[in-house]
MMTF fields as JSON, N, C-alpha, C and O atoms, coordinates in Angstrom:
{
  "mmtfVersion": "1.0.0",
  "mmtfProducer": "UNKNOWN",
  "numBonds": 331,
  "numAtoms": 332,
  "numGroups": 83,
  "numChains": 1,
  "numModels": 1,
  "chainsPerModel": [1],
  "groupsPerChain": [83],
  "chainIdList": ["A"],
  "bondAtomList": [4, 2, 8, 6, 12, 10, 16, 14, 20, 18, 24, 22, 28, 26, 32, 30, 36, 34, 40, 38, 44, 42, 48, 46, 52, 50, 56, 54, 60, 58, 64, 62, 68, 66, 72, 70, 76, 74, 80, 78, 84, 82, 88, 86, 92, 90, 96, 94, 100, 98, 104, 102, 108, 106, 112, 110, 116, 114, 120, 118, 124, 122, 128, 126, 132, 130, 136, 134, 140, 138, 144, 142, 148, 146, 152, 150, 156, 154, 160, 158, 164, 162, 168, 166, 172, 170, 176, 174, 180, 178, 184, 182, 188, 186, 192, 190, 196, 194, 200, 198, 204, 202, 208, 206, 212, 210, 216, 214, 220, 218, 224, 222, 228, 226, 232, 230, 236, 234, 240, 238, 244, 242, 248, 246, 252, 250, 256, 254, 260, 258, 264, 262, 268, 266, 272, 270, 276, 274, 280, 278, 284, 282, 288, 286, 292, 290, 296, 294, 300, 298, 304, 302, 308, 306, 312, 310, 316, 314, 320, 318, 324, 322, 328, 326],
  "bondOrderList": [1, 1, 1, 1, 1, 1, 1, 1, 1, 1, 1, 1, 1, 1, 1, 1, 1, 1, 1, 1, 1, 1, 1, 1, 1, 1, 1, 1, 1, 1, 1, 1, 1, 1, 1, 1, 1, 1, 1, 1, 1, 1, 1, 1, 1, 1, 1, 1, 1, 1, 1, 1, 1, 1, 1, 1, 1, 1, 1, 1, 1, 1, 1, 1, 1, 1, 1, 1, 1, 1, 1, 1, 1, 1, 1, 1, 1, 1, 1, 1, 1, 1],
  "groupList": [{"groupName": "UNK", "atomNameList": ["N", "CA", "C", "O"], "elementList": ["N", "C", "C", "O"], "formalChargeList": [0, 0, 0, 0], "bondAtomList": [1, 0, 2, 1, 3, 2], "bondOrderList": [1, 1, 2], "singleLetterCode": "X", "chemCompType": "L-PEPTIDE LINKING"}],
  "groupTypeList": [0, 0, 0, 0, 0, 0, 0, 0, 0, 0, 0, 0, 0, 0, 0, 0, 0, 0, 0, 0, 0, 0, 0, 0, 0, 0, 0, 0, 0, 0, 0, 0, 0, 0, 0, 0, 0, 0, 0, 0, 0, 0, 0, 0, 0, 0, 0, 0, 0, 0, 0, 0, 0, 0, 0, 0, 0, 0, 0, 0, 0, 0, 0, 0, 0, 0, 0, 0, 0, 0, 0, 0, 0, 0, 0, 0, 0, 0, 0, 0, 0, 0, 0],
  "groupIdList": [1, 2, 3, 4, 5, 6, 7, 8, 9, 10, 11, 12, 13, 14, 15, 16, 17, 18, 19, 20, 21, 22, 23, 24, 25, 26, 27, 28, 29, 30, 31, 32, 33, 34, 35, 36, 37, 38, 39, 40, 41, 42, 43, 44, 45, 46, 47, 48, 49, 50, 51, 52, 53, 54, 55, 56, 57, 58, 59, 60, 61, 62, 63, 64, 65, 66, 67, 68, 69, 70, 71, 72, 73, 74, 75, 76, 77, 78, 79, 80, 81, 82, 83],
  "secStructList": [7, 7, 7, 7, 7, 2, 2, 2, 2, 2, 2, 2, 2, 2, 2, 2, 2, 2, 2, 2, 2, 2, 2, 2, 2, 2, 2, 2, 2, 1, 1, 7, 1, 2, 2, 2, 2, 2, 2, 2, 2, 2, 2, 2, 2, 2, 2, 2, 2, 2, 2, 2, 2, 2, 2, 2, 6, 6, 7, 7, 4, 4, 4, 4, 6, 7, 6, 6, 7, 7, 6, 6, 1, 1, 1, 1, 1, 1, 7, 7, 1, 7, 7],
  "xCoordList": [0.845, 0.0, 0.897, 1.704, 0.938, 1.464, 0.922, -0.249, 2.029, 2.137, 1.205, 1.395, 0.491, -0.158, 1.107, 1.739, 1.283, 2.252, 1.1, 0.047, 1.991, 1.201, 0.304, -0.691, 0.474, -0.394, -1.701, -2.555, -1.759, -3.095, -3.473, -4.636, -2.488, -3.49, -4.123, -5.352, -3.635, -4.454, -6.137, -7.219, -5.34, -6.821, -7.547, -8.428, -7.706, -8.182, -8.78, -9.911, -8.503, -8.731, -9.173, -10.209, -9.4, -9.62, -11.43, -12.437, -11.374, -12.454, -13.186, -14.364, -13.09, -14.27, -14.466, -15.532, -13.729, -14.074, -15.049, -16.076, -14.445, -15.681, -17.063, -18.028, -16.915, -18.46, -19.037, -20.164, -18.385, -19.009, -19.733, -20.838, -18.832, -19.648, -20.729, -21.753, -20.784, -22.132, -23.142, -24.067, -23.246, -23.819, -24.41, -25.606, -23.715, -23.961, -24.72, -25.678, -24.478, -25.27, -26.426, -27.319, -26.773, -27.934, -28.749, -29.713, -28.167, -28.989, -29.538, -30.73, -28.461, -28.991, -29.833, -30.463, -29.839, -31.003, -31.985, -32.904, -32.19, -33.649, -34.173, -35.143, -33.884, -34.056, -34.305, -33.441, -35.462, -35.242, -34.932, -35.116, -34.338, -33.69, -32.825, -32.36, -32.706, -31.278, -30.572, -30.114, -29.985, -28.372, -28.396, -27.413, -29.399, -29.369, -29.023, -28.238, -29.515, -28.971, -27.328, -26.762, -26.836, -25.513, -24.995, -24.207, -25.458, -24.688, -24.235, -23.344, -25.661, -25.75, -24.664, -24.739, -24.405, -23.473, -22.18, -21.394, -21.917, -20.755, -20.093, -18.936, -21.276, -20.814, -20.425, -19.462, -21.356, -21.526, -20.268, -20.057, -19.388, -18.249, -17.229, -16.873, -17.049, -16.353, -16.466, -15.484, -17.574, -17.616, -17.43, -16.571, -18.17, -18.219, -16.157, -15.685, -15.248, -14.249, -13.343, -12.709, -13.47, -13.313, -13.864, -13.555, -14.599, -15.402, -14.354, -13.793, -14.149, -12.972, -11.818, -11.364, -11.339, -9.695, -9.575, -8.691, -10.384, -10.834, -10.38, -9.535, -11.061, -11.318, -9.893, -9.535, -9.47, -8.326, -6.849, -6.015, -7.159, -6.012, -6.637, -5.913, -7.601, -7.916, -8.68, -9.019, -9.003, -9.624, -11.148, -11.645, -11.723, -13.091, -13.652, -13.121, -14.53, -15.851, -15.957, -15.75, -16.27, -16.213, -14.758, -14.863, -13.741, -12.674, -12.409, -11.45, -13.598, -13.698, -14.759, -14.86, -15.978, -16.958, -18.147, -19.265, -18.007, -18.796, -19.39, -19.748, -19.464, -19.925, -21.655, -22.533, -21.757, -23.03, -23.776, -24.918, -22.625, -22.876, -23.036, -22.004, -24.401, -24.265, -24.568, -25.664, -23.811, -23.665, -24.291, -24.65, -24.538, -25.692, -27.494, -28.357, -27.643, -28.781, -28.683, -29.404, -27.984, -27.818, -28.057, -28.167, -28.183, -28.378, -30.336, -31.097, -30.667, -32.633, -32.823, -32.179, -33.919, -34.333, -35.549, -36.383, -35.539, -35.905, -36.244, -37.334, -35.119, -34.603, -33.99, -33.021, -34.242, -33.895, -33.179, -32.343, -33.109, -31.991, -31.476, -32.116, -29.861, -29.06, -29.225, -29.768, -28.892, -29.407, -28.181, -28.024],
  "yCoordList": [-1.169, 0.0, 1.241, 1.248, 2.153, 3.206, 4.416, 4.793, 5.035, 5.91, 7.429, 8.081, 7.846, 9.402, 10.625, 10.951, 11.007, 12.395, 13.389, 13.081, 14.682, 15.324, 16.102, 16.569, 16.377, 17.044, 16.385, 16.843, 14.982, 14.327, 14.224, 14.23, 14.141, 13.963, 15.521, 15.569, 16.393, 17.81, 18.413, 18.979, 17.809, 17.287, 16.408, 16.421, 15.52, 14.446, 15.582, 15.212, 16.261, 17.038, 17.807, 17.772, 18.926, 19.699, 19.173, 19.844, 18.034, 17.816, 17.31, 17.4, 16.701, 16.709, 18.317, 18.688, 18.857, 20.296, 21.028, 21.619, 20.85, 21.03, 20.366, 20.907, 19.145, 18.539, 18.812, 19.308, 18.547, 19.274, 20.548, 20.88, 21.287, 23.145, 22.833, 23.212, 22.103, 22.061, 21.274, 22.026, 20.065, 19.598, 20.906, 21.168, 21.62, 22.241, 23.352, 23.834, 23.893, 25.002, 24.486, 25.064, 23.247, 22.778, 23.067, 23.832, 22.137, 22.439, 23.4, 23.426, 24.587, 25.859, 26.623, 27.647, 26.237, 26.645, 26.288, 27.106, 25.053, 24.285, 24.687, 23.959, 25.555, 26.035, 27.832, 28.606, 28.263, 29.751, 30.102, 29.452, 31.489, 32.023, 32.739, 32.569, 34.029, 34.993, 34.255, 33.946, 33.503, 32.763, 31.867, 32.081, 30.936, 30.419, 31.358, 30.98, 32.401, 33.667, 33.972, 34.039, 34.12, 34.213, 33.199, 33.328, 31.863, 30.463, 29.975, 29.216, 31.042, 30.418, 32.198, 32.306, 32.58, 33.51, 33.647, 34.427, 32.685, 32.281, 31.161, 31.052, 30.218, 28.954, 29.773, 29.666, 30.325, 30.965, 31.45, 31.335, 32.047, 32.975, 31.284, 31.087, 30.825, 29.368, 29.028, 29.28, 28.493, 27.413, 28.286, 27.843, 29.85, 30.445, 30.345, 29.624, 30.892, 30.906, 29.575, 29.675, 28.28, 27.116, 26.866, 25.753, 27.356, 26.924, 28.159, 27.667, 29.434, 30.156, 29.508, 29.142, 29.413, 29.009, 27.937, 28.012, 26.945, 26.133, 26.109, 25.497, 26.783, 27.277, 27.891, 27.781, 28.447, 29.543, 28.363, 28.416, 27.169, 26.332, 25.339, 24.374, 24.93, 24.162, 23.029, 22.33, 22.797, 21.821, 22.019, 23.093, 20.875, 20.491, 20.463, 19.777, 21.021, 20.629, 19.341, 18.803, 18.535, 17.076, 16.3, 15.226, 16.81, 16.474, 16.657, 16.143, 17.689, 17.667, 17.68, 18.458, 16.837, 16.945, 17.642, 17.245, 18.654, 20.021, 20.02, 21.049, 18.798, 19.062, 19.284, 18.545, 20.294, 20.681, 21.469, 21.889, 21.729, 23.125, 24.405, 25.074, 25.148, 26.287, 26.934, 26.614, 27.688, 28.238, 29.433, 30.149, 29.864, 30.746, 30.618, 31.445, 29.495, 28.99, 29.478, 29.083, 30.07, 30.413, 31.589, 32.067, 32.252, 33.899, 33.854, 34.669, 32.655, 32.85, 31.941, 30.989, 32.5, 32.415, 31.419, 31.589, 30.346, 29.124, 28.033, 27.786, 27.6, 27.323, 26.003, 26.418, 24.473, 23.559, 22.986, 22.329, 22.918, 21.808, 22.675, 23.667, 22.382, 23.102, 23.305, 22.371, 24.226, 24.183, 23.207, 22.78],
  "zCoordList": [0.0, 0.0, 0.0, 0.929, -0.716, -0.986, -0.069, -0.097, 0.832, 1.471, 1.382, 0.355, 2.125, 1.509, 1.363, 2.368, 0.538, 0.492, 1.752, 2.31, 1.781, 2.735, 1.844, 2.4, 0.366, -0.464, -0.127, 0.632, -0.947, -0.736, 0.862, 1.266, 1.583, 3.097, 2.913, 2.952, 2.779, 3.101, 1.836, 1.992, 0.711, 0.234, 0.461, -0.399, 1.243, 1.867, 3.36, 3.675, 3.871, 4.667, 4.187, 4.851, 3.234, 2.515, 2.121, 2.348, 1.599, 0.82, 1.852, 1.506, 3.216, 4.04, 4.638, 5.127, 4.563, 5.686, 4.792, 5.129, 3.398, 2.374, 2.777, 3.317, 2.401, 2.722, 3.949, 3.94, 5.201, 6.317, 6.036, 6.463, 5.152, 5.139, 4.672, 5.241, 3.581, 2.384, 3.389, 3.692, 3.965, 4.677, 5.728, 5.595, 6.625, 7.938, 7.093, 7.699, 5.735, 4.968, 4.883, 5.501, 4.099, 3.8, 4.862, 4.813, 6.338, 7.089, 7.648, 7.954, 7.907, 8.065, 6.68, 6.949, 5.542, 4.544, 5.071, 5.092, 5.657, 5.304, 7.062, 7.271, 8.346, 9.194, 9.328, 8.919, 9.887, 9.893, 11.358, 12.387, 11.122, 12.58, 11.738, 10.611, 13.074, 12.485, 12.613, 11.513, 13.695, 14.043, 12.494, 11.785, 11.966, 10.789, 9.615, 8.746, 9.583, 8.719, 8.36, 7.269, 9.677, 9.887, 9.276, 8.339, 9.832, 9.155, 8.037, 7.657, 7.314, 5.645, 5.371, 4.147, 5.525, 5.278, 5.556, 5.019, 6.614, 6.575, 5.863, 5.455, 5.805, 4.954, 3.142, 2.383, 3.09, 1.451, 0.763, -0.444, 1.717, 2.183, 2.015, 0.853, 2.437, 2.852, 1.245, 0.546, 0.683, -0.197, -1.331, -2.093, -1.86, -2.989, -2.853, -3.731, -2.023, -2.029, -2.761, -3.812, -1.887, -2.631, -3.493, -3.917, -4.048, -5.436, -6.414, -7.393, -6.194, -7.075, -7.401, -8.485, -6.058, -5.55, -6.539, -7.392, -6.503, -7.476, -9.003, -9.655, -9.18, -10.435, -11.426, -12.599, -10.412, -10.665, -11.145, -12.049, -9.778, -10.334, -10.967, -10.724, -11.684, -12.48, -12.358, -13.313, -11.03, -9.949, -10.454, -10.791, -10.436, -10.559, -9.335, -8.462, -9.133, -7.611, -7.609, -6.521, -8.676, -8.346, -7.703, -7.112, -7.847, -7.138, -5.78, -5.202, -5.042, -3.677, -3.142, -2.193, -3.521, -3.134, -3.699, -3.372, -4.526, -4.729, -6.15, -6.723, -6.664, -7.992, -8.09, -7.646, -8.673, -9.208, -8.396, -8.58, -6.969, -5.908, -5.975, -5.929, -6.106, -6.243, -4.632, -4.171, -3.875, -2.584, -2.884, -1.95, -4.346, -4.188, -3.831, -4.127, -3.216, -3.076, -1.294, -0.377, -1.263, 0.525, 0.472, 1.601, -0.276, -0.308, -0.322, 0.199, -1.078, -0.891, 0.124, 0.566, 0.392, 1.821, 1.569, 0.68, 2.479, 2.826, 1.459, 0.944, 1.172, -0.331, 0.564, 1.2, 0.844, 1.363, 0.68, 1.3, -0.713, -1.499, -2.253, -2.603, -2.742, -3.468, -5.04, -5.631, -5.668, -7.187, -7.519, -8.663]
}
């Protein structure tokens, strides 16, 4: 069995801290409350970022979880599943 470099361990880390966000967003979409307000605005902030950063070096959303994620579905309000 071949060893993890520390690159892939940190994408391996990388791509759950991702899914955690998208997961913990969803749930705060599909809940109302200011504190839920905040949540989906911080997650939005989190994922629209990795979804650039992304982009910029050539990386697919499907390579960390995020394919077919739009984090603009956190900006409308009580919107339970992601576009």
């Amino acid at each position: 069995m071949s060893e993890l470099t520390k690159s892939d361990a940190a994408l391996a880390v990388l791509e759950e801290v991702l899914l955690a966000s998208r997961r913990a967003a969803e749930q705060a979409q599909a809940e109302s409350g200011e504190f839920n307000v905040g949540l989906k605005a911080a997650y939005y902030d989190v994922l629209t970022v990795a979804l650039e950063q992304a982009e910029l070096v050539g990386l697919s959303p499907a390579e960390f979880g995020l394919k077919g994620y739009n984090p603009d579905v956190l900006l409308r309000p009580n919107q339970s599943k992601a576009a």
